[in-house]
C-alpha positions as CSV (number, residue, x, y, z in Angstrom):
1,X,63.2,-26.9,-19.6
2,X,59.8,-28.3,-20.9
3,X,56.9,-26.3,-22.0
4,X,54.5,-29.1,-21.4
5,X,51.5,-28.2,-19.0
6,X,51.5,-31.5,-18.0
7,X,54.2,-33.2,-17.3
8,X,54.1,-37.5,-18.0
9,X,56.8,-39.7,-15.5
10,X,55.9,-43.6,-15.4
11,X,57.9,-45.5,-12.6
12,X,57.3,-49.2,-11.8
13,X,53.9,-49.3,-14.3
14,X,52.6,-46.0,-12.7
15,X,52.3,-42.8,-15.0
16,X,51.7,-39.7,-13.4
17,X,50.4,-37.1,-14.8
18,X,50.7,-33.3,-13.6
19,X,49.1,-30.5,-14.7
20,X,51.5,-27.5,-14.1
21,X,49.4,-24.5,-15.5
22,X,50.3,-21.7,-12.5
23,X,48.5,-20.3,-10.5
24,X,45.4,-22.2,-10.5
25,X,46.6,-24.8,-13.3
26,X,43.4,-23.6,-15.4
27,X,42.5,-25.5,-18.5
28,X,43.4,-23.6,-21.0
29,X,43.5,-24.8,-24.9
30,X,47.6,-25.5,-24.8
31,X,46.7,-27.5,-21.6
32,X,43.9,-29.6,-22.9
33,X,46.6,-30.5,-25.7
34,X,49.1,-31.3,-23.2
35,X,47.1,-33.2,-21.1
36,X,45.6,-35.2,-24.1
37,X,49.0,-35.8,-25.7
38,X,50.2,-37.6,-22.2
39,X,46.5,-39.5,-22.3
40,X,47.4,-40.9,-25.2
41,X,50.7,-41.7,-24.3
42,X,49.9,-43.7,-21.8
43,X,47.8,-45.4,-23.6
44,X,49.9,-46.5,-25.8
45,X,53.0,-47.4,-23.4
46,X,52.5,-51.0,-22.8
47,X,54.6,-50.0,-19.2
48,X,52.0,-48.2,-18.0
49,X,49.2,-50.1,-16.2
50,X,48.0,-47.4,-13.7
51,X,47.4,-44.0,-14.5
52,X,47.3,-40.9,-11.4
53,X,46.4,-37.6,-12.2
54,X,46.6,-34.8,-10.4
55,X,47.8,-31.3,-10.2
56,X,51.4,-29.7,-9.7
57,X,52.0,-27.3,-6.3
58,X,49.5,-27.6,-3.0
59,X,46.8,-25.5,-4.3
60,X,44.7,-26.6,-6.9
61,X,44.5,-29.5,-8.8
62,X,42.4,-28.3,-12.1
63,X,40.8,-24.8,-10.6
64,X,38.5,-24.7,-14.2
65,X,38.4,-23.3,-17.2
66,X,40.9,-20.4,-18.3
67,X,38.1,-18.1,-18.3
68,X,39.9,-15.9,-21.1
69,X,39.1,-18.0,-23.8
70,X,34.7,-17.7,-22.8
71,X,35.0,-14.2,-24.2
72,X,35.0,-15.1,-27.7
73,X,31.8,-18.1,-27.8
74,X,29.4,-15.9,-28.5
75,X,27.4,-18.1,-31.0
76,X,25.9,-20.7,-30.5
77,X,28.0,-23.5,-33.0
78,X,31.1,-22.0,-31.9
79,X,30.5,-22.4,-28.2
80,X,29.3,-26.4,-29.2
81,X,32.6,-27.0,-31.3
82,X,34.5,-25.7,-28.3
83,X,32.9,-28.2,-25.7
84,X,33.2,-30.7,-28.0
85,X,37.1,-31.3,-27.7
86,X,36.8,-31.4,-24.1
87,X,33.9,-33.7,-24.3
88,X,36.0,-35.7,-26.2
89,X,38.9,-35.9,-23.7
90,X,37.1,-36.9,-21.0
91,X,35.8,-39.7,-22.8
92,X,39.3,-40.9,-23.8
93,X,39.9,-40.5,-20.0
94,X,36.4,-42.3,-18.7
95,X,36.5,-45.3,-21.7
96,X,39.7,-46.3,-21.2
97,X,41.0,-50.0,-20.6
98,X,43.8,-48.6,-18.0
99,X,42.2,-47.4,-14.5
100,X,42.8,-43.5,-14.4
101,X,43.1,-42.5,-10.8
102,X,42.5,-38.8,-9.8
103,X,44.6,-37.1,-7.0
104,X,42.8,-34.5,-5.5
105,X,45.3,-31.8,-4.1
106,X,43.6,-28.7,-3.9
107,X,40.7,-26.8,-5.9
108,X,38.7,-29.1,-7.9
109,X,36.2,-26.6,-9.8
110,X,34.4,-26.8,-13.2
111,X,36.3,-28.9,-15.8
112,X,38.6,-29.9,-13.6
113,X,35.7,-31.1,-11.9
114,X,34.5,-33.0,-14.6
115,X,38.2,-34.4,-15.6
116,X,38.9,-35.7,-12.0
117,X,34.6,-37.4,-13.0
118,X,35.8,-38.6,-16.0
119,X,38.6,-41.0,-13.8
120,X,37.9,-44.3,-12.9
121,X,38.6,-43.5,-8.9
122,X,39.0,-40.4,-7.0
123,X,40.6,-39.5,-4.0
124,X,40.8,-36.1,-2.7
125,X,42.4,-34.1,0.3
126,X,40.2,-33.5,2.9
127,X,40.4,-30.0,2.7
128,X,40.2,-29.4,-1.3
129,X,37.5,-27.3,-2.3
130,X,34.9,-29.3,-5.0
131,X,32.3,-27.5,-7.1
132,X,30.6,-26.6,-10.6
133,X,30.4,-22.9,-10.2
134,X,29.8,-22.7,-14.5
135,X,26.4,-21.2,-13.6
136,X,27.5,-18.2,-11.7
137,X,29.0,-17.3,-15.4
138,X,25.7,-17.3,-16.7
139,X,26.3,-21.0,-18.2
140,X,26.4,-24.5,-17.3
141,X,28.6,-27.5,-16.8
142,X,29.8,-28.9,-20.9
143,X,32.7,-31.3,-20.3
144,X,30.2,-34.2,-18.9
145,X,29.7,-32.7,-15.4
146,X,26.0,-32.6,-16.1
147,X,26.1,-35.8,-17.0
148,X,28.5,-37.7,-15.0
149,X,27.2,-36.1,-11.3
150,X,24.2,-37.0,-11.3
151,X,24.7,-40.8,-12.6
152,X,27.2,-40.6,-9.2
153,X,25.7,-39.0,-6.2
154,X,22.1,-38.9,-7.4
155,X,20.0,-36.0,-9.1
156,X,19.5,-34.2,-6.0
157,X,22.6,-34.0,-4.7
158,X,23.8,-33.1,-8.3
159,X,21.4,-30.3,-8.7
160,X,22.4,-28.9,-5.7
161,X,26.2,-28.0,-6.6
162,X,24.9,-27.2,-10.1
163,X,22.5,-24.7,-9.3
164,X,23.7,-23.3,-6.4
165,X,27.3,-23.0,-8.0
166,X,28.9,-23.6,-4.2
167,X,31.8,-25.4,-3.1
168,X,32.4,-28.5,-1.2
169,X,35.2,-29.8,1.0
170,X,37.0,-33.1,0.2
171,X,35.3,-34.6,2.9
172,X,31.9,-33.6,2.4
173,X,33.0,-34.8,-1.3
174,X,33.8,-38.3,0.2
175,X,30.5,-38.0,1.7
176,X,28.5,-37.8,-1.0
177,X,30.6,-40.6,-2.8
178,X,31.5,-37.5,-5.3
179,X,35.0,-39.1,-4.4
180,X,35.8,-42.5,-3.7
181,X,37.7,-41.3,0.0
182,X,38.9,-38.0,1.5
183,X,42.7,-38.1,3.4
184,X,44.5,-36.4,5.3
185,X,45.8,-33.3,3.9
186,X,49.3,-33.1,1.7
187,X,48.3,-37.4,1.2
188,X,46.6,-37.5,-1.3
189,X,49.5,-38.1,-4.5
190,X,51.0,-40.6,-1.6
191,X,47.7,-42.6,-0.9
192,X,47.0,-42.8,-4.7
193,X,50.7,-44.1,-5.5
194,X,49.6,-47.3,-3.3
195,X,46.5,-47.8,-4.5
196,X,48.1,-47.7,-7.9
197,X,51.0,-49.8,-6.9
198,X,48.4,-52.3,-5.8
199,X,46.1,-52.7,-9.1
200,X,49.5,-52.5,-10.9
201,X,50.3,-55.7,-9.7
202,X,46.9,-57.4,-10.9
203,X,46.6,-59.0,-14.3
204,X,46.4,-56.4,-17.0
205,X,43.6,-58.9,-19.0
206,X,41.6,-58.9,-15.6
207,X,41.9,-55.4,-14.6
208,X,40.5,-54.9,-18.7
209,X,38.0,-56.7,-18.3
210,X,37.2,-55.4,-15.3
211,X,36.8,-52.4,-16.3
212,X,35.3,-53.2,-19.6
213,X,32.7,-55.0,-17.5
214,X,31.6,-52.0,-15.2
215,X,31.9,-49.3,-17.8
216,X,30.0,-50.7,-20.7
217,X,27.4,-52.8,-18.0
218,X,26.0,-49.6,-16.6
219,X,25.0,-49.1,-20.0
220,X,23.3,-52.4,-20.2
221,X,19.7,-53.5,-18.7
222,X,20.5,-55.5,-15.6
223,X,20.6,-58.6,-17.7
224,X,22.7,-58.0,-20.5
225,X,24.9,-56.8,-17.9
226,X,25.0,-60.1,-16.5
227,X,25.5,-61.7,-20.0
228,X,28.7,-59.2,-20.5
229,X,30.0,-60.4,-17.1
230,X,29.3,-64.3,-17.8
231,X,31.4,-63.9,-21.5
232,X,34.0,-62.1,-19.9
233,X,34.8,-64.3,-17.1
234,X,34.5,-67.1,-18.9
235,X,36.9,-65.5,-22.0
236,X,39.8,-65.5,-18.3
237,X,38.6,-68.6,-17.2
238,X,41.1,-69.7,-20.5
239,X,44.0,-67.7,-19.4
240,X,47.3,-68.6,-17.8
241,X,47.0,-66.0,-15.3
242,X,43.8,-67.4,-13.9
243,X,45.3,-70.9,-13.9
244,X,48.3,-69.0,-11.7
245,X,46.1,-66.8,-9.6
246,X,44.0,-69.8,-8.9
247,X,47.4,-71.7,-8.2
248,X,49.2,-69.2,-6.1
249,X,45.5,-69.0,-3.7
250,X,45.9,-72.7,-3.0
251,X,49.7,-72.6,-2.5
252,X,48.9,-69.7,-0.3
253,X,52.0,-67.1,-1.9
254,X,51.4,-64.0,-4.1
255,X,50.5,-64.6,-8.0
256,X,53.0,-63.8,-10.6
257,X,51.1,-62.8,-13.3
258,X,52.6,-62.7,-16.9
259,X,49.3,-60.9,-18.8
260,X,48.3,-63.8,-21.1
């Protein structure tokens, strides 16, 4: 039997991830590993064109920090060196050229707030519980969630959960476009699997791009933005899958796209 935290299964281009950390699958040190080890292995498996992560059992998807391990920071370069691997993570997860998709099954608090924010799309049970309660520890938010929030749902909406520390449902999530849709109950894993099944069968160059596009545009004036897009498209415009895509429209029937 495995030791792993989180586990790594890839079927038909799809790689699920699970953390498995009972009870609450906190994010301890041996978890971040796990969970950057399968990152990177996905990265690097040309199979995998789709990523979901989510959380093993019905309880909790990432339920925080393992709260053990704050004991210890009690200076102040210590505390940054330990954000900083984190940080880093989530930045693997946010900057990458495959779509990460989190499944929200259950608590959703602190980092694993800010891991399900560092994913390209989130879905979430209606009834999961969402929040960055860091401050009722006497800290704040370090793995981007200070960041990422507001640049989401706007800087009031962001303060709010910050400051107050409080919880909110998957729907009220969905709500505030914290998550890109709330489900029904125990659907979450299956309504990711068909979004992923559906951007799996896109071309890998144009969902890259895509992405590369969005993610490196909102960092852009509005006009370099648009420069970005322009060389982009016109970089697929050269492609065989845009010649096929443009091809299977016409002859009305579903592309097959070979990635080149």
């Amino acid at each position: 039997m495995s030791d792993k935290k989180c586990s790594y299964a890839v079927s038909d281009g799809i790689a699920i991830m699970t953390i498995d950390n009972p009870p609450v699958n906190a994010l301890s040190a041996p978890v971040l590993k796990d969970i950057e080890n399968a990152v990177r292995q996905a990265l690097d498996d040309d199979a995998v064109r789709v990523v979901i992560l989510t959380g093993a059992g019905d309880k909790a998807f990432i339920a925080g920090a393992d709260i053990t391990e704050f004991t210890d920071l009690k200076e102040k370069e210590l505390a940054t060196e330990f954000l900083s691997y984190g940080q880093g993570l989530t930045n693997l997860i946010e900057e990458s050229d495959k779509p990460f998709i989190a499944a929200i099954n259950g608590f959703c608090l602190g980092g694993g707030m800010e891991y399900a924010l560092a994913c390209h799309i989130r879905l979430a049970n209606e009834d999961a519980l969402l929040g960055l309660p860091e401050i009722k520890l006497g800290i704040i938010p370090g793995y981007g969630g200070t960041q990422r929030t507001p640049r989401l749902i706007g800087k009031g909406r962001a303060l709010e959960l910050i400051l107050s520390g409080n919880f909110i449902s998957g729907t009220q999530a969905a709500e505030y476009g914290l998550v890109n849709r709330a489900v029904p109950a125990g659907t979450v894993l299956e309504e990711a699997s068909k979004l992923a099944k559906t951007i799996a069968t896109k071309s890998r160059m144009n969902v890259k791009a895509a992405l590369k596009a969005v993610n490196e545009g909102m960092e852009l004036g509005f006009k370099e933005g648009l420069a970005l897009e322009g060389k982009l498209f016109g970089d697929l415009c050269e492609t065989a899958d845009k010649t096929e895509g443009v091809t299977a429209f016409i002859e009305k029937r579903n592309p097959e796209f070979q990635d080149k």
